[in-house]
Biopython code that builds the backbone (N, CA, C, O; Angstrom):
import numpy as np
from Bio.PDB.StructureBuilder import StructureBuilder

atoms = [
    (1, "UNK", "N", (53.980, 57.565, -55.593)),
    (1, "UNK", "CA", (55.070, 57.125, -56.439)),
    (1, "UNK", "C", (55.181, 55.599, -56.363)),
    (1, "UNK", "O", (54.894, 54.921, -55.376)),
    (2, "UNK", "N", (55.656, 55.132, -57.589)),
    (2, "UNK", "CA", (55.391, 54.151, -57.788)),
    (2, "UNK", "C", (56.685, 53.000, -57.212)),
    (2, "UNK", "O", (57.760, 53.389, -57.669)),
    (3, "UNK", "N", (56.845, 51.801, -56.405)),
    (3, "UNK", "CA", (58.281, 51.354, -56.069)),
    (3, "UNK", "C", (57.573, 50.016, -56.428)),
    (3, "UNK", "O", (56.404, 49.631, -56.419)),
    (4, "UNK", "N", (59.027, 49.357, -56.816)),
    (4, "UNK", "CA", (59.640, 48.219, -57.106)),
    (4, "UNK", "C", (60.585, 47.665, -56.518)),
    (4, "UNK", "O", (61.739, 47.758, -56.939)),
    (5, "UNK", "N", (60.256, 46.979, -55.423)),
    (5, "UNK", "CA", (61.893, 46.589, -54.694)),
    (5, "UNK", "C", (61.811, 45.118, -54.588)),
    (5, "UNK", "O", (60.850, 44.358, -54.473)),
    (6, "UNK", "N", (63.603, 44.852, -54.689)),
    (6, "UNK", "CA", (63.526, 43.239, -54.867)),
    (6, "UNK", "C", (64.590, 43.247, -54.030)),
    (6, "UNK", "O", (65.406, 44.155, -53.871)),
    (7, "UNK", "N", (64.507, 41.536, -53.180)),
    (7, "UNK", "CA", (65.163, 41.463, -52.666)),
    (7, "UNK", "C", (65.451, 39.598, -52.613)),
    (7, "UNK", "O", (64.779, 38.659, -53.041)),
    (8, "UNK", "N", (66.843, 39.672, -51.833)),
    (8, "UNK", "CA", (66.577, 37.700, -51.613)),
    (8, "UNK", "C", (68.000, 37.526, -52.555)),
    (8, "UNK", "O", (68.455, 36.384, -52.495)),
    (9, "UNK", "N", (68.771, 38.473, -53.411)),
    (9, "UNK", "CA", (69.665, 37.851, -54.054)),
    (9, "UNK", "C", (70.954, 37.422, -52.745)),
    (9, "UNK", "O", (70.947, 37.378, -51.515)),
    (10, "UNK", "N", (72.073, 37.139, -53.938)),
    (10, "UNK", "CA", (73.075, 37.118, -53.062)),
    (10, "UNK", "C", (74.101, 35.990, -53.823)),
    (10, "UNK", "O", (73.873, 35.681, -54.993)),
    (11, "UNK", "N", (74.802, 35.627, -53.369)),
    (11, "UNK", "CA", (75.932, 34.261, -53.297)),
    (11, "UNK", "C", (75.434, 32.975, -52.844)),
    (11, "UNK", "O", (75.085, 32.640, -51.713)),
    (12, "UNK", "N", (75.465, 32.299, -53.952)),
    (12, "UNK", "CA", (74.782, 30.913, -53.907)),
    (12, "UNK", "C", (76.134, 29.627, -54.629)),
    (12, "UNK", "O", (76.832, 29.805, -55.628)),
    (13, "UNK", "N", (76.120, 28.438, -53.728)),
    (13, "UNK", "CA", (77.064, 27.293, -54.617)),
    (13, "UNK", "C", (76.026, 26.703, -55.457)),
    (13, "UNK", "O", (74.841, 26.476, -55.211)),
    (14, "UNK", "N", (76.964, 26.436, -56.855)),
    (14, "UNK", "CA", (76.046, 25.540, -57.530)),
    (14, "UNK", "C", (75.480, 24.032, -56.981)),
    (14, "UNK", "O", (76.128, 23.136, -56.440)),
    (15, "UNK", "N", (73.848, 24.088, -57.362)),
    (15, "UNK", "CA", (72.988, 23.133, -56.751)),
    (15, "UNK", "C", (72.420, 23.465, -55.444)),
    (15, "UNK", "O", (71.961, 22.672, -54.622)),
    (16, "UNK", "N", (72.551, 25.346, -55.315)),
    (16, "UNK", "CA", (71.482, 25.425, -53.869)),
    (16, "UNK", "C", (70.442, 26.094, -54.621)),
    (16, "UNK", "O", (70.134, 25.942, -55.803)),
    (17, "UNK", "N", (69.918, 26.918, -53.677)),
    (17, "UNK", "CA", (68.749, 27.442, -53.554)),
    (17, "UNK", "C", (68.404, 28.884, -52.627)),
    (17, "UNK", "O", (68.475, 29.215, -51.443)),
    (18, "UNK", "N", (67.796, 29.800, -54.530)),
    (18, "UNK", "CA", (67.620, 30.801, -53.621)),
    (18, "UNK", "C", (66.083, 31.437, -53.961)),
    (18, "UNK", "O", (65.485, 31.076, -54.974)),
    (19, "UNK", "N", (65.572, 32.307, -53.120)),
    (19, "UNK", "CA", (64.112, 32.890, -52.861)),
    (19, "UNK", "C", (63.866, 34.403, -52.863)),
    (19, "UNK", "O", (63.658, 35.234, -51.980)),
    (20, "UNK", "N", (63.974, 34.438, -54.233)),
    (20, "UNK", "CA", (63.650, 36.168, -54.549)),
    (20, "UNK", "C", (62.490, 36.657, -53.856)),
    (20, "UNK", "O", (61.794, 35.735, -53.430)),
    (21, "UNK", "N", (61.973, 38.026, -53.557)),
    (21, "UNK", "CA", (60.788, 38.442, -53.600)),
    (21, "UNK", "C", (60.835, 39.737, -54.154)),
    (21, "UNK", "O", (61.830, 40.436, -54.343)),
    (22, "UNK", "N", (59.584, 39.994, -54.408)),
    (22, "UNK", "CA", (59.310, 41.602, -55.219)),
    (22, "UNK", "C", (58.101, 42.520, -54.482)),
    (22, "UNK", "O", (56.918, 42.190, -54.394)),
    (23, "UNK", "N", (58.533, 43.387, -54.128)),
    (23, "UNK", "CA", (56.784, 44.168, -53.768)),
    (23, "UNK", "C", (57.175, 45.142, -54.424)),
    (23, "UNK", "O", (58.203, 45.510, -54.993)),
    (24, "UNK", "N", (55.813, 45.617, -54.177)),
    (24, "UNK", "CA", (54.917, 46.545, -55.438)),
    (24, "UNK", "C", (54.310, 47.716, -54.489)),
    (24, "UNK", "O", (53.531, 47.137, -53.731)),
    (25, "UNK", "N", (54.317, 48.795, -54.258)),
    (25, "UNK", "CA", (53.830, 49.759, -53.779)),
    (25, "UNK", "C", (53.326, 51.138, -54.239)),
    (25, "UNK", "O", (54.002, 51.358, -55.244)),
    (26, "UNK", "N", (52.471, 52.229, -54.041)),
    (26, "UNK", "CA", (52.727, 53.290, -54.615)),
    (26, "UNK", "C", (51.310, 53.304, -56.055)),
    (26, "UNK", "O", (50.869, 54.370, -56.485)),
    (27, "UNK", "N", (51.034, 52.522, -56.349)),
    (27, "UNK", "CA", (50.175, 52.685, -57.313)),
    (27, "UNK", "C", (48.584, 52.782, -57.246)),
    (27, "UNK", "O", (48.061, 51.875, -56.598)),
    (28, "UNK", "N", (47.656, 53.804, -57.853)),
    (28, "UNK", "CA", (46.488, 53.679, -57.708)),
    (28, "UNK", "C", (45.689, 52.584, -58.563)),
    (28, "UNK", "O", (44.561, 52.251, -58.197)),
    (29, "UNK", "N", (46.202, 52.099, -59.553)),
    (29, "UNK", "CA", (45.850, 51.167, -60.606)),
    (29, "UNK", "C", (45.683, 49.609, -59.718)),
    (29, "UNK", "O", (46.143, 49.344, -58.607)),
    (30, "UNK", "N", (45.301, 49.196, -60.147)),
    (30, "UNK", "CA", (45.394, 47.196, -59.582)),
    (30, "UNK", "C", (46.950, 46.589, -60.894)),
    (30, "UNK", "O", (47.341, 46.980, -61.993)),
    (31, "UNK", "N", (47.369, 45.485, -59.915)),
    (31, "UNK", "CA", (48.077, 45.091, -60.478)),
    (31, "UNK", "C", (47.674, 43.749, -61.737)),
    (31, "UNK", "O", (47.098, 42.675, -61.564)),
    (32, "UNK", "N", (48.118, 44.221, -62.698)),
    (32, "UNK", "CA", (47.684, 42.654, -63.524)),
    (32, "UNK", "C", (48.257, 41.923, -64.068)),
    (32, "UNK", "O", (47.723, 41.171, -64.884)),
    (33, "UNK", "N", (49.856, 41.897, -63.725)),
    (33, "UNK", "CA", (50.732, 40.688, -63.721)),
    (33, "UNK", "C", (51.984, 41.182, -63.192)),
    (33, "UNK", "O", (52.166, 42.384, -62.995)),
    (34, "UNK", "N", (52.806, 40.341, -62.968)),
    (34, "UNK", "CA", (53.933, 40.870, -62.206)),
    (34, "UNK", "C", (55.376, 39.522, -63.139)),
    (34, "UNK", "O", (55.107, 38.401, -63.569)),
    (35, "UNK", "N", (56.261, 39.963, -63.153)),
    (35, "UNK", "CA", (57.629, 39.102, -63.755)),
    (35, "UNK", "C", (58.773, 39.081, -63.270)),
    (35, "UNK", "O", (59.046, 39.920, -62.411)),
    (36, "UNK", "N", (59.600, 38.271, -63.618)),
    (36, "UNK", "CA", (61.380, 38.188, -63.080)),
    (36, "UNK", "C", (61.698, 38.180, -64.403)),
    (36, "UNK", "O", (61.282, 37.376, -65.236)),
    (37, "UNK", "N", (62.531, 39.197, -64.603)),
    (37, "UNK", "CA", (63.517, 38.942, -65.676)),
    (37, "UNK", "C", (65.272, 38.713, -65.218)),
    (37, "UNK", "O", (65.716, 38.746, -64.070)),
    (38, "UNK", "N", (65.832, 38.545, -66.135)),
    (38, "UNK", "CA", (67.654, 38.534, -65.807)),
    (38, "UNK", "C", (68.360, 38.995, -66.853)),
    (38, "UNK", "O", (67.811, 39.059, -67.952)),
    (39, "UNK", "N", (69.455, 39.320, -66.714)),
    (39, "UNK", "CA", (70.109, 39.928, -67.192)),
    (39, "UNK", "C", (71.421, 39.904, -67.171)),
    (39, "UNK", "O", (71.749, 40.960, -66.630)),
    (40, "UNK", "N", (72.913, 38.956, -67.612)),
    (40, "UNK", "CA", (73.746, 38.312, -67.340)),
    (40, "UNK", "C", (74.440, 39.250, -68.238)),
    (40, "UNK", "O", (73.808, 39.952, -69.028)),
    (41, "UNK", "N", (76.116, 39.291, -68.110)),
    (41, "UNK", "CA", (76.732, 40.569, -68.360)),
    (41, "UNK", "C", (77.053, 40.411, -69.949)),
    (41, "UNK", "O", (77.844, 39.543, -70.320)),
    (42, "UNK", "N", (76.636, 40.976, -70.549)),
    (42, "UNK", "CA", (76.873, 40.908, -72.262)),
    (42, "UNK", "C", (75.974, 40.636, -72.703)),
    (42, "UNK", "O", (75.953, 40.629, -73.934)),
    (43, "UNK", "N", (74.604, 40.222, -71.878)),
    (43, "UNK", "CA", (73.556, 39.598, -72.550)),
    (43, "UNK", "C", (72.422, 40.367, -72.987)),
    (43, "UNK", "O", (72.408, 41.410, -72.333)),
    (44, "UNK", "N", (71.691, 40.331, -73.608)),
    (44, "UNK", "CA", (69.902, 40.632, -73.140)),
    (44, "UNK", "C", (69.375, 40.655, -71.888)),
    (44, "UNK", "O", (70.032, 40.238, -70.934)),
    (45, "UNK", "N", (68.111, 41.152, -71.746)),
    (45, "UNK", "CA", (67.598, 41.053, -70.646)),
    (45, "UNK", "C", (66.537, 39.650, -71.215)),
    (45, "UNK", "O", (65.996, 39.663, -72.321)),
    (46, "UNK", "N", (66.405, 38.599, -70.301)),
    (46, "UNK", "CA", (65.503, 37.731, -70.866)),
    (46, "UNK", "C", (64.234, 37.512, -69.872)),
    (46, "UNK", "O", (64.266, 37.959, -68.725)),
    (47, "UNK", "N", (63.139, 36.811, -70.369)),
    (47, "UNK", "CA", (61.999, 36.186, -69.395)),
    (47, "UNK", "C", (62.226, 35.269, -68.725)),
    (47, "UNK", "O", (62.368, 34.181, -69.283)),
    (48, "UNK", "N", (62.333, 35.358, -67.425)),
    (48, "UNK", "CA", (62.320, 34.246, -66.343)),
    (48, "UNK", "C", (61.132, 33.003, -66.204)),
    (48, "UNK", "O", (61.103, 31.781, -66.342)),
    (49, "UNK", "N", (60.054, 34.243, -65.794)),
    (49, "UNK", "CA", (58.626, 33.817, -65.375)),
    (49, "UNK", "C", (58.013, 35.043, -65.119)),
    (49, "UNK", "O", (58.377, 36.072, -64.550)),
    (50, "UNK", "N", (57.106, 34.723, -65.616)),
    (50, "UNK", "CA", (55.168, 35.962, -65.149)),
    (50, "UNK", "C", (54.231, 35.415, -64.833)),
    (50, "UNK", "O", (53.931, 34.320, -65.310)),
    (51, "UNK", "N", (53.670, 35.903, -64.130)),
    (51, "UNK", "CA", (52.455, 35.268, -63.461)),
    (51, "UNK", "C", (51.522, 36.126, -63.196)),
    (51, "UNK", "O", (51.870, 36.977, -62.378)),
    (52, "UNK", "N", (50.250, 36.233, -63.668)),
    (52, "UNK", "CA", (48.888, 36.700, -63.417)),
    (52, "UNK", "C", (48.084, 37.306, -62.104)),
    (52, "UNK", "O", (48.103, 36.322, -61.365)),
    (53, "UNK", "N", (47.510, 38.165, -61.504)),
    (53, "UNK", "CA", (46.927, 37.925, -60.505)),
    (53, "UNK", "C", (46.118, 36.894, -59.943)),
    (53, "UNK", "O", (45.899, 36.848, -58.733)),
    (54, "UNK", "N", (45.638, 36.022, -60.796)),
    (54, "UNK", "CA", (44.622, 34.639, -60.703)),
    (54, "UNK", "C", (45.549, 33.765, -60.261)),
    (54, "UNK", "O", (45.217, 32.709, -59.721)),
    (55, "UNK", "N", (47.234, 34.239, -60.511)),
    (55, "UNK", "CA", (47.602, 33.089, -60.139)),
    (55, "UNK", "C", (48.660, 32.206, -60.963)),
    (55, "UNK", "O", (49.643, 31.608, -60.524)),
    (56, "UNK", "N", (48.037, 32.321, -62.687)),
    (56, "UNK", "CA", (48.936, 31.631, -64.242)),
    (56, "UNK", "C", (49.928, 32.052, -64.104)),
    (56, "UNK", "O", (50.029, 33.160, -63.575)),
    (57, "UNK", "N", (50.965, 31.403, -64.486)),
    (57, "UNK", "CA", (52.521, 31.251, -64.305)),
    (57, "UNK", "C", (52.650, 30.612, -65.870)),
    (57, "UNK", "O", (52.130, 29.678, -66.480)),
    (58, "UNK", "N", (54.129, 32.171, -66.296)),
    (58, "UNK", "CA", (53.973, 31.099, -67.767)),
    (58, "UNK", "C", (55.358, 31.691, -67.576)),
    (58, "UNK", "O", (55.712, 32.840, -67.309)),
    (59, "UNK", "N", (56.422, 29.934, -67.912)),
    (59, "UNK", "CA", (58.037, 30.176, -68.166)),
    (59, "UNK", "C", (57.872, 29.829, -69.548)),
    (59, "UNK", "O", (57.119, 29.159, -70.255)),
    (60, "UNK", "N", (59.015, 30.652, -69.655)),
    (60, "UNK", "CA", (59.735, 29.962, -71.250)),
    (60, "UNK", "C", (60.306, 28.744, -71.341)),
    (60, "UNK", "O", (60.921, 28.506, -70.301)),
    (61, "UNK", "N", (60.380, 27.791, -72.197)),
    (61, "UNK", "CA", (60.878, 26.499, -72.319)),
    (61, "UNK", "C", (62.081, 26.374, -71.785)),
    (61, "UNK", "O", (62.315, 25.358, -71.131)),
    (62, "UNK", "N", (63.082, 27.368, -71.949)),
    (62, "UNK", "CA", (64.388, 27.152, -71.353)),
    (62, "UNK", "C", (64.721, 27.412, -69.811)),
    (62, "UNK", "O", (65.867, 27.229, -69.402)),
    (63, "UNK", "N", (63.572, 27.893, -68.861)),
    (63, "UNK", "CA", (63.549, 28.080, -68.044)),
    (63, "UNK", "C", (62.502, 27.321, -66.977)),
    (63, "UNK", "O", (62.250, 27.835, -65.887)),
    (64, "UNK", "N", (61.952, 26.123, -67.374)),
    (64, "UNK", "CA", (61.033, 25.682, -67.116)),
    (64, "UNK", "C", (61.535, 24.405, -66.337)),
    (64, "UNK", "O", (62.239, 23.726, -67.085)),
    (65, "UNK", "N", (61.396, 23.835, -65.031)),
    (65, "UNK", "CA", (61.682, 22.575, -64.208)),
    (65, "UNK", "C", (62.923, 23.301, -62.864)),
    (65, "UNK", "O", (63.240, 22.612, -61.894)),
    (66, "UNK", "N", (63.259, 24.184, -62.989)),
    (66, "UNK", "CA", (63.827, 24.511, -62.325)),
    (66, "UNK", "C", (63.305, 26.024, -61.574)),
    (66, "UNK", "O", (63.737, 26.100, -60.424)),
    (67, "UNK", "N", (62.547, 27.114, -61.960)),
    (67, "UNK", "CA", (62.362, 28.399, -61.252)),
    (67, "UNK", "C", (60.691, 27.797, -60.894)),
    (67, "UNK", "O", (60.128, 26.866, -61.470)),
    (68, "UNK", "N", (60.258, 28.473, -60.003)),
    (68, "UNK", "CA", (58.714, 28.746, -59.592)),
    (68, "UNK", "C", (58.234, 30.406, -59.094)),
    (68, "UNK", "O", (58.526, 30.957, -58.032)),
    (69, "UNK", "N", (57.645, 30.804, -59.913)),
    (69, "UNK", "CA", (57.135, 32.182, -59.732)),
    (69, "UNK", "C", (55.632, 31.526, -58.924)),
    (69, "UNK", "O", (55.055, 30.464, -59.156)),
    (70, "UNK", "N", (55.296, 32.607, -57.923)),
    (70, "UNK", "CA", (54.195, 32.709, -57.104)),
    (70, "UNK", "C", (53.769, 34.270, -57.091)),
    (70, "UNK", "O", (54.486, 35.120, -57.619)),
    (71, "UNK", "N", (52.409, 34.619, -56.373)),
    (71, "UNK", "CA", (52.142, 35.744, -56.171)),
    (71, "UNK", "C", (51.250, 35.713, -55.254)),
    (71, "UNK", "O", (50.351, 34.871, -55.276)),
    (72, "UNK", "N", (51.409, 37.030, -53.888)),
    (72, "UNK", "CA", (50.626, 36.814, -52.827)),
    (72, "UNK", "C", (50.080, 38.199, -52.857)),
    (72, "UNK", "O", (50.716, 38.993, -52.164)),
    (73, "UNK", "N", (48.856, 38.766, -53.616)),
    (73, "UNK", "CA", (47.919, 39.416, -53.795)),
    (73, "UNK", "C", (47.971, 40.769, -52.566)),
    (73, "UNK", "O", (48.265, 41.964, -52.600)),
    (74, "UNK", "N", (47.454, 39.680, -51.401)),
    (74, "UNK", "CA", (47.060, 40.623, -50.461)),
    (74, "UNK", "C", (48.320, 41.477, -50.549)),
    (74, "UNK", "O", (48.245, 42.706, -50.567)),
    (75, "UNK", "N", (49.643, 40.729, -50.614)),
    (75, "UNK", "CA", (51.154, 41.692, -49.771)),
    (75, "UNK", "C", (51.766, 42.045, -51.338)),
    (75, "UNK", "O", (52.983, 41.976, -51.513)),
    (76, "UNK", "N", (50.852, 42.425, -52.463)),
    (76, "UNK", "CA", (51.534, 43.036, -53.720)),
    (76, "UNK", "C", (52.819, 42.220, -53.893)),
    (76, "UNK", "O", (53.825, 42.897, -54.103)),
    (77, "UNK", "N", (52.990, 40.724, -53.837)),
    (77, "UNK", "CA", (54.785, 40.641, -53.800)),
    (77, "UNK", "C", (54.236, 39.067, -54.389)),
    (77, "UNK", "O", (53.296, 38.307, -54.160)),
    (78, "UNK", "N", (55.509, 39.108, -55.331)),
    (78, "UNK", "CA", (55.777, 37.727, -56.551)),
    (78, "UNK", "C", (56.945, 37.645, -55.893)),
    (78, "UNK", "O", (57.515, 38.563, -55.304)),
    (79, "UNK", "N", (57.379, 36.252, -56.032)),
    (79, "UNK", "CA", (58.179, 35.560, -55.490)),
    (79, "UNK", "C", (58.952, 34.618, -56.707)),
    (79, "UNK", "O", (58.441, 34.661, -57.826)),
    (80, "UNK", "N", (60.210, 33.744, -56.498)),
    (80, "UNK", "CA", (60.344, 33.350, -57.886)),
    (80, "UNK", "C", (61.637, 32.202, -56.667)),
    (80, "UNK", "O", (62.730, 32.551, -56.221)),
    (81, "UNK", "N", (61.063, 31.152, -56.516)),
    (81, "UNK", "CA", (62.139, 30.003, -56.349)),
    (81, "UNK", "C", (63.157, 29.679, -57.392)),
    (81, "UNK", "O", (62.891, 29.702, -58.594)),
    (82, "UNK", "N", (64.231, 29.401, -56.947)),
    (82, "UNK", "CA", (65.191, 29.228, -58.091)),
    (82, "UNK", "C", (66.006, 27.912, -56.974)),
    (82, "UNK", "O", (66.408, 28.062, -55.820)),
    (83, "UNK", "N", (66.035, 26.538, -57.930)),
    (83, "UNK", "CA", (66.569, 25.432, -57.183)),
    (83, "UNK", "C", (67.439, 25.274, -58.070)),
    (83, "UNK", "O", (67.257, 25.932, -59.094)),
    (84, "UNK", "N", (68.464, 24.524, -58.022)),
    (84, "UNK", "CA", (69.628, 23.739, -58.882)),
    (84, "UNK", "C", (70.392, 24.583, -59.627)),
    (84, "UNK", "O", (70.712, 24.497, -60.813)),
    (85, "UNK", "N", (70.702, 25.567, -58.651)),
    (85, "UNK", "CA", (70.885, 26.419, -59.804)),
    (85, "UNK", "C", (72.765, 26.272, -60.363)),
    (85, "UNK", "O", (73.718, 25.627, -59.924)),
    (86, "UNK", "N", (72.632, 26.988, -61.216)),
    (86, "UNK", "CA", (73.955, 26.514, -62.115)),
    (86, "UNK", "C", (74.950, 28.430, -62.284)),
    (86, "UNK", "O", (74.561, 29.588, -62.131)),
    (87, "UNK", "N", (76.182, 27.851, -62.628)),
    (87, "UNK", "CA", (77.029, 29.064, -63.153)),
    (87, "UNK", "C", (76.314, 30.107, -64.142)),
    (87, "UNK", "O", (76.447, 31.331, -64.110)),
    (88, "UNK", "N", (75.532, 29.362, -65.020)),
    (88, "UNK", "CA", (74.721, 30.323, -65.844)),
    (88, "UNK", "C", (73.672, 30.749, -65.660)),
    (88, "UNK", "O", (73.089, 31.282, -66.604)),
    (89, "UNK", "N", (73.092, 30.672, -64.452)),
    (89, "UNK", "CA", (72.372, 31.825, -63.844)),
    (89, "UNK", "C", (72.711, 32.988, -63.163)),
    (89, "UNK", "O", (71.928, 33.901, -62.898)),
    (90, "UNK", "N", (73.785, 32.943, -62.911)),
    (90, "UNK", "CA", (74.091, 34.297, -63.002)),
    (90, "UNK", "C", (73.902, 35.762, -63.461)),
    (90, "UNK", "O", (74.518, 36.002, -64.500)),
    (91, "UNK", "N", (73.352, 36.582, -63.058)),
    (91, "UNK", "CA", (72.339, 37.686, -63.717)),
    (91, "UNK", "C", (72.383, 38.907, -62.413)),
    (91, "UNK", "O", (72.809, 38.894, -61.258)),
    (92, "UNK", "N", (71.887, 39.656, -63.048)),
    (92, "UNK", "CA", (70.793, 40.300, -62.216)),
    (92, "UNK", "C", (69.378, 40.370, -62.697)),
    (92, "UNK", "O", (68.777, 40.674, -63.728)),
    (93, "UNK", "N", (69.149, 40.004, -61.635)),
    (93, "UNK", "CA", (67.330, 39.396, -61.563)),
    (93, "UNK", "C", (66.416, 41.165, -61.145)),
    (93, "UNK", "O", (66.573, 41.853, -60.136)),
    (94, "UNK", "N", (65.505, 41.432, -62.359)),
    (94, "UNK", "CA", (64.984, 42.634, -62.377)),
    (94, "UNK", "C", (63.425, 41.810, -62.205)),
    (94, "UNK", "O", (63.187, 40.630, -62.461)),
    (95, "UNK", "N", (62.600, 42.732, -61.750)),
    (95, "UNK", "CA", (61.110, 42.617, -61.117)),
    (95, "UNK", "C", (60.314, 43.515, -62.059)),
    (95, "UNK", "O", (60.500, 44.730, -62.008)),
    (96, "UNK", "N", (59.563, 43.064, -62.795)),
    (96, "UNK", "CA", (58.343, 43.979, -63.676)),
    (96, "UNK", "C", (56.820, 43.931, -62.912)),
    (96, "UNK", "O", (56.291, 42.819, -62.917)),
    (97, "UNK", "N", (56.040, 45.078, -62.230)),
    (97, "UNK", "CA", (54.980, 45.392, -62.656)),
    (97, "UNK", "C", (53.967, 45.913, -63.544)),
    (97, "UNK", "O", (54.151, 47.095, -63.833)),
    (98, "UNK", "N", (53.100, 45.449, -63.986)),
    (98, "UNK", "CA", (52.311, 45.192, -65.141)),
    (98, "UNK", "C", (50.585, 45.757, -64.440)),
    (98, "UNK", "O", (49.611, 45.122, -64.037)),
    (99, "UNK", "N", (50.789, 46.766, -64.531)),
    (99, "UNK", "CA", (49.235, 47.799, -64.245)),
    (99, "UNK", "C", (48.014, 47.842, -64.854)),
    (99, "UNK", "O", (48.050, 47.702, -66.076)),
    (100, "UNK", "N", (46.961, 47.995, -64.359)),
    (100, "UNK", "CA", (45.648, 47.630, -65.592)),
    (100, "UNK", "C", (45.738, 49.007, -66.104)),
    (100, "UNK", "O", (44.984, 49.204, -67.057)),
    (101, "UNK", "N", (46.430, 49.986, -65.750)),
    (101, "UNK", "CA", (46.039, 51.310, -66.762)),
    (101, "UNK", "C", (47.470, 51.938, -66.624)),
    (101, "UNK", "O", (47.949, 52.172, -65.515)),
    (102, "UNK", "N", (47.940, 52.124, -67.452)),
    (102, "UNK", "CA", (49.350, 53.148, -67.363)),
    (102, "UNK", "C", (51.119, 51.999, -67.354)),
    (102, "UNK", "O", (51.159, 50.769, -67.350)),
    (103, "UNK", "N", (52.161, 52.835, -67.353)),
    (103, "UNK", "CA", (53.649, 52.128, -67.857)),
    (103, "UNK", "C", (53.517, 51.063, -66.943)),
    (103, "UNK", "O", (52.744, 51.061, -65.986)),
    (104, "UNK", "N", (54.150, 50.322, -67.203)),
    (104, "UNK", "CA", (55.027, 48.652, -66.321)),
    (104, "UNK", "C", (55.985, 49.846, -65.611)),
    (104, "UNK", "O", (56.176, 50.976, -66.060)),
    (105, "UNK", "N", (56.549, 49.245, -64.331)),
    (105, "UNK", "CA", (57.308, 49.325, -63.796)),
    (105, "UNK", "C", (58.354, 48.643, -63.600)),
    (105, "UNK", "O", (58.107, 47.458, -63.826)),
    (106, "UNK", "N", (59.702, 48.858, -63.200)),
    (106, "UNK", "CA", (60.895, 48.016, -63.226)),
    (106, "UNK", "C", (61.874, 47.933, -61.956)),
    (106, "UNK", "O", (62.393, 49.033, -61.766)),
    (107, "UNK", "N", (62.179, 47.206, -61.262)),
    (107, "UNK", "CA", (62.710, 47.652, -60.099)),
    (107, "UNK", "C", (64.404, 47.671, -60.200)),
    (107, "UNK", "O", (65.150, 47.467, -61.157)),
    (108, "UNK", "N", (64.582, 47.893, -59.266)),
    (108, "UNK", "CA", (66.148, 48.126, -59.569)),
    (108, "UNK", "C", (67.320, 47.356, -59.387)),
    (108, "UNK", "O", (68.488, 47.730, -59.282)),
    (109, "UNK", "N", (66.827, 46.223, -59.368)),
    (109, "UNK", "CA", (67.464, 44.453, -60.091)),
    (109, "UNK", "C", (68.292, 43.798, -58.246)),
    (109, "UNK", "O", (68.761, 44.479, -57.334)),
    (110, "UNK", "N", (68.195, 42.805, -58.327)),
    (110, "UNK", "CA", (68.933, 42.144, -57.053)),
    (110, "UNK", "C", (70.119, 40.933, -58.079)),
    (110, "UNK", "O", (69.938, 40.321, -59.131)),
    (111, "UNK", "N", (71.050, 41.005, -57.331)),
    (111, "UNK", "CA", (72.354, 40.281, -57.949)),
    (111, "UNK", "C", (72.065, 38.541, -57.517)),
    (111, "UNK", "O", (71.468, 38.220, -56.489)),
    (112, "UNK", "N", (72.518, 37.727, -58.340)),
    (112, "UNK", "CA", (72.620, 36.402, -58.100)),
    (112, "UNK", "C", (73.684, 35.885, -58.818)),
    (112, "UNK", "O", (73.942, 35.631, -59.995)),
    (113, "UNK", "N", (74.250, 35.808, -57.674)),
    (113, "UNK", "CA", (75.699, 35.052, -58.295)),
    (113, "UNK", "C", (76.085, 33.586, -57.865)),
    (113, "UNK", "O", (76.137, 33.424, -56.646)),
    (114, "UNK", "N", (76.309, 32.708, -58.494)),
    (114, "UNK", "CA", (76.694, 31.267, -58.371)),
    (114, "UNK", "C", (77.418, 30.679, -58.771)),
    (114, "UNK", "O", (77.360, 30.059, -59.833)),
    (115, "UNK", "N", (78.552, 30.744, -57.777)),
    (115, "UNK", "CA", (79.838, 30.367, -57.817)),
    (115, "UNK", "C", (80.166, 29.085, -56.332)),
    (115, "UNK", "O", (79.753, 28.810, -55.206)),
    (116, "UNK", "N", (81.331, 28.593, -57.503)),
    (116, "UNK", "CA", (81.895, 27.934, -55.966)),
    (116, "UNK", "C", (83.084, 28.512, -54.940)),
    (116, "UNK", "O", (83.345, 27.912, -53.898)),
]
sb = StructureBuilder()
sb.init_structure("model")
sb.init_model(0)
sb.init_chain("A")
sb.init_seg("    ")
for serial, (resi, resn, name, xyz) in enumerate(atoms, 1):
    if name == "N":
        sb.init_residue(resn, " ", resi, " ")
    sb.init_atom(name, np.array(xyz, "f"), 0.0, 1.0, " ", f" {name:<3s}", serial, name[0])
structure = sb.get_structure()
């Protein structure tokens, strides 16, 4: 069976810094990309960052100078720095695996809240 677990959220003041991680377990397939999405209350779910097994990291323009997605192969687990962060990041931060054969997976979201 397939798991998705994320962890690293929590309560942050605006202008710190926090360090998601994601592992990936359970699957016979190889992994071939992994993502952070968010999800803020009334909103969409939007793209954070994805990143490749090789390594490629691709943000969206509005999310770009501030998050860093990584991925450490051997330990199945993407990672996603988040610095400076502001009131409107606020979300819950969901984890996508991306399989070379069969569904994406979704994990079951870690909270980030940033308040003073």
């Amino acid at each position: 069976q397939v798991q998705v677990v994320e962890s690293g959220g929590g309560l942050v003041q605006p202008g710190g810094s926090l360090r998601l991680s994601c592992v990936v377990s359970g699957s016979i397939f190889s992994i071939g990309a992994m993502g952070w999405y968010r999800q803020a209350p009334g909103k969409q779910r939007e793209l954070v960052a994805d990143i490749t097994v090789s390594g490629i990291g691709n943000y969206p323009a509005s999310m770009k100078g501030r998050f860093t997605i990584s991925i450490d192969n051997a330990k199945n687990t993407v990672y996603l720095q988040m610095n400076s962060l502001k009131p409107e990041d606020t979300a819950v931060y969901y984890c996508k695996a991306d399989f070379s054969r069969g569904p994406a997976y979704w994990g079951q979201g870690t909270q980030v809240t940033v308040s003073s």
